[in-house]
N, C-alpha and C positions, 0 to 999 in steps of 0.2 A: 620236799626232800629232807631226810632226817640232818641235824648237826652232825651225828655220828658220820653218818658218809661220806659229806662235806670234810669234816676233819681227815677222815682216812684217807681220800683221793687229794687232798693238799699234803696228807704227809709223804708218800709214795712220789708224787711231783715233787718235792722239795726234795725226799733224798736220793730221786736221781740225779738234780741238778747241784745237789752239791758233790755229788759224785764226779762229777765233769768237772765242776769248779776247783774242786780238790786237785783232781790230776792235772787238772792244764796247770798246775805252778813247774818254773823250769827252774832246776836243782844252780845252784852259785848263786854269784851275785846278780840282784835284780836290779837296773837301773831304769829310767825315765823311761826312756822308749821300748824299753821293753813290757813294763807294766801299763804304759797306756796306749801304747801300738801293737802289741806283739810284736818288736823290732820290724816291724813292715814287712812282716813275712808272712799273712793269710793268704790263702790261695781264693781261687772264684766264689767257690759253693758258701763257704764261712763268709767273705763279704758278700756276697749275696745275702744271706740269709741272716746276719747280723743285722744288714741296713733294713730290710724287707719288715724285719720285728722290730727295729729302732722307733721307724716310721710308724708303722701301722700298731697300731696300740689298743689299749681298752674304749679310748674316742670311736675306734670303726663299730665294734659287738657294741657297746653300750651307746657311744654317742650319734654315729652315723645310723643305726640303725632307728633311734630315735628320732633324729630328726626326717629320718622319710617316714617314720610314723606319724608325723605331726604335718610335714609339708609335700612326701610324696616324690615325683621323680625328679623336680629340683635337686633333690640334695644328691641325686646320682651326678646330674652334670655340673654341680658345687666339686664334687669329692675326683673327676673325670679331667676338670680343670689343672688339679693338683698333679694329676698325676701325666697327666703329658707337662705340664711345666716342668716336674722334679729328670724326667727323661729328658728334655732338651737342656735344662740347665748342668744335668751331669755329662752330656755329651760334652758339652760344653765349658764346664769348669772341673770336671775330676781328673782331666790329664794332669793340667797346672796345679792345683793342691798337689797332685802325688807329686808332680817334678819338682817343684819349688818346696816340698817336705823333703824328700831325699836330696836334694842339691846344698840346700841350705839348713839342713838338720832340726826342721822346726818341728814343735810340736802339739803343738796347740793351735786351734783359729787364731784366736788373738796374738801368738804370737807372731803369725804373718803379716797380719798388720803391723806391728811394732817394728817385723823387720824392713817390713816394703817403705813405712814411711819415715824409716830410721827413729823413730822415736816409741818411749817405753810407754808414755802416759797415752799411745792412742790406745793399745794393749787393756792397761790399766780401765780405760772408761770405756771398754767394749766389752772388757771380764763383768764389771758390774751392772754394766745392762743387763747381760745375761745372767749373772745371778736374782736382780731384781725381778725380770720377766720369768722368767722358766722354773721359777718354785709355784707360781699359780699352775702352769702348764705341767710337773713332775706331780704336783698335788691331784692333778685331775685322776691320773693312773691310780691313786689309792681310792681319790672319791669310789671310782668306775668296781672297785675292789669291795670296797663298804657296801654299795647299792646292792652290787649281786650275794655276796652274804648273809645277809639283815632280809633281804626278798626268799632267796632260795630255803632258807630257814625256818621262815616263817615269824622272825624274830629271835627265836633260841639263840643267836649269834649274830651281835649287837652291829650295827653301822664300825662302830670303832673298832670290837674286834677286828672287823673286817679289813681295816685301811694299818691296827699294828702287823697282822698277818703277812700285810703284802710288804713292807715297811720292812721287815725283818728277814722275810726270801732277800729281796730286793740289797739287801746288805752282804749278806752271808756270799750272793751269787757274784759280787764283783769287788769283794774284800780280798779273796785267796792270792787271786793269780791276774788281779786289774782288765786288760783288755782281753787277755786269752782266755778268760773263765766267762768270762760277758758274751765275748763273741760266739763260743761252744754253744753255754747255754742257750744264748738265743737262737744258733740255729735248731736247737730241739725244741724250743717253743716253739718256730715258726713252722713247724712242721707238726704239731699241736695244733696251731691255730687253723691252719688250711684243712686239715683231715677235720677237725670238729665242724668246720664251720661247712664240709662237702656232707657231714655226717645229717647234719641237721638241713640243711636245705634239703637233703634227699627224703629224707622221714615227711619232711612239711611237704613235699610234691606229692607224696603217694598217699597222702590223707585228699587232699586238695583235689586230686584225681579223683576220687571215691564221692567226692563231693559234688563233684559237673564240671571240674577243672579251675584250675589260680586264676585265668585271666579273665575268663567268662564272671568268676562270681568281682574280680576286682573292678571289672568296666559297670558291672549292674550296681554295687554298694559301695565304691568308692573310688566312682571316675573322676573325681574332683583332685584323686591326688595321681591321676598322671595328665594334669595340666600344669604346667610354669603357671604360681604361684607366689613366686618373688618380687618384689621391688625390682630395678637395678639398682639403686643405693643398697638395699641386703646383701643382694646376689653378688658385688664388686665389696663389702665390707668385707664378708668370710671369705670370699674367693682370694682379694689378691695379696695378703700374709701368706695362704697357703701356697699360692702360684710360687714364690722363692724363696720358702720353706727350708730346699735343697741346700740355699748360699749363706741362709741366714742364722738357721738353727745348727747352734756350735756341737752337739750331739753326733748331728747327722756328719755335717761337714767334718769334723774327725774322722769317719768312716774314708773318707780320700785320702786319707794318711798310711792306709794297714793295707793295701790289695800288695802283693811279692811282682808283679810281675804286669807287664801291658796288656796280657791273655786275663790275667785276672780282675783288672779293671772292667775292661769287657764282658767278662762273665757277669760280673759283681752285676751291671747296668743291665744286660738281658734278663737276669735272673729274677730282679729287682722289679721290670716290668711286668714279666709274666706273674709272678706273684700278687702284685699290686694290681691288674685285671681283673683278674679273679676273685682275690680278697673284696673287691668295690663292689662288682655287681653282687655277691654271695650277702655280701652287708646289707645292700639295698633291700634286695629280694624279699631279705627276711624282715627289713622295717616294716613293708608293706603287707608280706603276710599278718604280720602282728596286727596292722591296720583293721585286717579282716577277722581276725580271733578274738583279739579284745580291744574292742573300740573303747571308747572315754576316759584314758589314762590322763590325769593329770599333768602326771612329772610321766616327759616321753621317754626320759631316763631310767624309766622301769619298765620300758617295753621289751627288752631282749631276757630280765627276768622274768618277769608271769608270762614270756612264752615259754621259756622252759622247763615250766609247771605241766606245762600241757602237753609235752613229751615225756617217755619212758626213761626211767632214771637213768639207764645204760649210755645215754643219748646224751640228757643234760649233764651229768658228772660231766663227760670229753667237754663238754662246751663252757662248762665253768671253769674248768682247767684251763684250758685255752684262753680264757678272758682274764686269768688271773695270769697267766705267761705273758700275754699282749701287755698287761699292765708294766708290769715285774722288768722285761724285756726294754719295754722306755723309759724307766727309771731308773735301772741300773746305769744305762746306758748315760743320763743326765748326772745323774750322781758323778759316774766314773770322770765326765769330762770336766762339769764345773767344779771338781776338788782339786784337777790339772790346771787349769786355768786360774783357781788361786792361789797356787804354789806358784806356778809360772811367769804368771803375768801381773801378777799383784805384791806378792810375797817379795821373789828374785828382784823384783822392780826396785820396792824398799829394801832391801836387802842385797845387793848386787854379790857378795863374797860369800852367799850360803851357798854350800856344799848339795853333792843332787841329793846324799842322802837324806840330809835333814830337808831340803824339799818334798820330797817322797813323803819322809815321816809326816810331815806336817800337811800335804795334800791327802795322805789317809784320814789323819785326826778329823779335818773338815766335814769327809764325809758322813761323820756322825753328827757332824751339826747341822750338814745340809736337810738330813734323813728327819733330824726332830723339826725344822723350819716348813719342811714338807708335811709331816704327820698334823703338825699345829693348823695349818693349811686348811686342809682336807679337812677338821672340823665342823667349820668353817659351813657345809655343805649349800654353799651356792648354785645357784639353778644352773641349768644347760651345761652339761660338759662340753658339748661343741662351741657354744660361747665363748667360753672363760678359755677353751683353747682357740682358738681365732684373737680373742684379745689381746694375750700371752704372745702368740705369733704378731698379731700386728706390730706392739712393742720391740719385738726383734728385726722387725723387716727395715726398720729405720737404719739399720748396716749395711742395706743391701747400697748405696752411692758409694760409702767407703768403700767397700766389695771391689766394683765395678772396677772404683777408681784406680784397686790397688793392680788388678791387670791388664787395663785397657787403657788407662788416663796420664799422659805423663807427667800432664801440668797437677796431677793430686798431689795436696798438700797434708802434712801431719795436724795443722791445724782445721781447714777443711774438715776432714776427717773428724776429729774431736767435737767440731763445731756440729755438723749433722747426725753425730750418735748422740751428743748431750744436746741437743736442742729440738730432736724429734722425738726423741726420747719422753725428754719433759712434755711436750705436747701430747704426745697418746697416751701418759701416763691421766695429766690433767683432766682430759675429756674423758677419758675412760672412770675415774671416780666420780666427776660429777654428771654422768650421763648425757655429755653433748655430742650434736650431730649436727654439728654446723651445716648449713646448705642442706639437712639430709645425708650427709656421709659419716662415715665412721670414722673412728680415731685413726686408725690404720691407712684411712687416705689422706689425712693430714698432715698424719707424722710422715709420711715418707715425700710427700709436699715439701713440706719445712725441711726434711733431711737432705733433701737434691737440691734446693735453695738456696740453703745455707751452706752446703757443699761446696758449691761451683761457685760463689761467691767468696768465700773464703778463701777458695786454693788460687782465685785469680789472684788475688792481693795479697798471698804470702808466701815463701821461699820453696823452692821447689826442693825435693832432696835430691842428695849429689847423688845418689845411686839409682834413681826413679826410670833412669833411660836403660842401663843395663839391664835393672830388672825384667823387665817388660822384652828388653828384647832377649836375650837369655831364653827366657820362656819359651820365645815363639820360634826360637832355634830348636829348641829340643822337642819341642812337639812337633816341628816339621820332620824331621832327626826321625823320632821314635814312634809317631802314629802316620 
């Protein structure tokens, strides 16, 4: 595919999204919740389709699709795992984020913890978890950006073109109008992403057909990848970051902040599944075809580009588009939350008497620092996108004891708390740079070892907060109340 077309179909994409992004700003004063909630007033289909694109990213076209090129239908029931966890855990925890945001005016993850455990510094060292972890994982969306530009080009248009291009939508789409420009756009990507990715599994059927059929030539030249091929120490390293994913990744979890209404929480969660169904098997599908088109790819991470060499440009254009909105789509999405979260929870912390605007201004600024921490990143080009996202997640999954603790536990403690974010933390950061697998397991079952440990031993031996009963029961009045 020439540069030229490539650039023309990324311009066209770019300015209808900034066309959406343009409009969604709302005329007066802008204040916190409005720019990073839409004052909590989305309806179903918009969180739907915000969360659906949040989630599902350039990791599904470039990295899932890779790794069943490499490992086959493992990585369907890795990616199948995620996604009945993220529906149980939102049945689950999106009542109470939304009640316990609208009841107590919060706004940010972190700062539900600060409120629940009465203290600012659990806040503080759960913003900086997340900002430590989730610039390798915001990185990954430009990598997935690079690969497919530098492939589909043939060169003409370098790795790095490729990750400033996405770096620069990705800014312009959630600068204007904060959550209402993020949210729009994304539902127009994710509705990109499903029609390409229906466009091209259809194209690849009807070749495959002409052939003697997908499955017949897949069981005869590569029945080896629809047999379970994992370890269980693999198959539990990648799977259980992702399994609560939903609780852990402050991105997502912002997304239970914005539904209007209890119909639209509901929509949000239907919608959300039916999309993420589809999206999984459509990703697979296509790893495996790749399997059978071009075997002995090195880096698996080019299998979803030199497949779309080998369809009609009409074809791959939608599909590069679409991987470039899957991308664009989760990093706006991380941008817009961790530049919230250092105003919020970090900034306002030191700064208790700054005014929201100068918050606001100063959570904008970030995001241009966020945006170069990430480009620097992506350099970087480290192997497996899927990896270094699992990693990224394991690292965050270390919040999920705090989590639990802040609506189910009454004896959690603010230091608890503190104690299993910075001390599981530190653990899967450690093994994760020096490549340890203690026993055979990943850093990700360590760290969340050490984080529930450390947890529950902490909170027995230190003060409970005076508000820890109300909270908890509160909650479970008004979801009786309202669901």
């Amino acid at each position: 595919m020439s540069a030229s077309i490539l650039m023309f179909s990324i311009g066209i994409w770019f300015v209808a999204g900034s066309y959406i992004s343009y409009t969604s700003r709302m005329s007066g004063k802008v204040d916190l919740a409005e720019y990073f909630l839409g004052s909590r007033r989305i309806d179903g289909f918009i969180s739907a389709m915000t969360y659906s694109a949040t989630t599902y990213s350039a990791f599904m076209m470039v990295g899932l699709v890779g790794l069943t090129y490499r490992y086959g239908v493992a990585a369907l029931g890795f990616e199948l795992m995620y996604l009945v966890g993220t529906v149980f855990l939102l049945i689950l925890f999106a009542p109470r984020y939304w009640i316990a945001g609208k009841k107590y005016n919060l706004i940010s993850p972190s700062e539900l913890l600060s409120f629940r455990y009465e203290n600012k510094a659990v806040g503080a060292v759960n913003t900086m978890l997340c900002l430590v972890m989730l610039v390798p994982y915001a990185s990954v969306q430009l990598m997935g950006a690079g690969y497919l530009v530098e492939t589909l080009s043939d060169g003409a248009l370098s790795y790095t073109t490729g990750t400033i291009i996405a770096a620069i939508v990705t800014f312009v789409f959630c600068w204007w109008a904060g959550l209402r420009s993020v949210a729009r756009t994304d539902a127009l990507q994710a509705i990109i992403m499903l029609v390409a990715s229906i466009a091209l599994i259809g194209y690849l059927t009807s070749k495959f057909s002409d052939a003697g059929g997908f499955r017949q030539m897949l069981v005869a030249n590569k029945g080896e990848l629809l047999r379970i091929n994992w370890s269980p120490s693999f198959f539990v390293g990648l799977t259980l970051p992702w399994t609560f994913f939903a609780v852990t990744n402050p991105q997502v979890v912002q997304r239970l902040f914005i539904p209007k209404d209890r119909s639209s929480i509901r929509k949000m969660i239907l919608g959300f599944s039916y999309f993420g169904f589809v999206y999984t098997v459509i990703c697979c599908l296509l790893g495996l075809m790749a399997a059978l088109l071009i075997p002995g790819l090195s880096l698996p991470d080019n299998a979803m580009p030199m497949l779309l060499k080998r369809v009609p440009v009409s074809v791959s254009v939608i599909v590069f588009v679409s991987i470039l909105a899957a991308a664009v789509s989760t990093m706006n999405s991380i941008v817009l939350t961790l530049s919230n979260m250092f105003g919020r929870d970090l900034l306002k912390a030191l700064l208790p008497s700054i005014s929201e605007e100068s918050e606001l201004r100063a959570s904008k600024m970030i995001m241009i620092v966020i945006m170069i921490a990430c480009l620097l990143f992506a350099q970087l080009r480290l192997d497996l996108i899927v990896v270094l996202s699992s990693l990224a997640s394991g690292g965050l999954l270390v919040q999920l004891p705090a989590v639990l603790g802040a609506f189910f536990w009454k004896r959690a403690t603010a230091k608890g708390a503190m104690a299993s974010i910075l001390l599981g933390g530190l653990t899967v950061g450690y093994m994760s740079v020096t490549n340890l697998k203690f026993l055979g397991q990943w850093p990700a079952v360590w760290g969340l070892l050490v984080a529930a440990f450390s947890f529950i031993l902490v909170s027995l031996h230190t003060k409970v907060p005076d508000t820890a009963n109300q909270f908890i029961d509160e909650l479970k009045d008004e979801i009786s109340v309202r669901f």
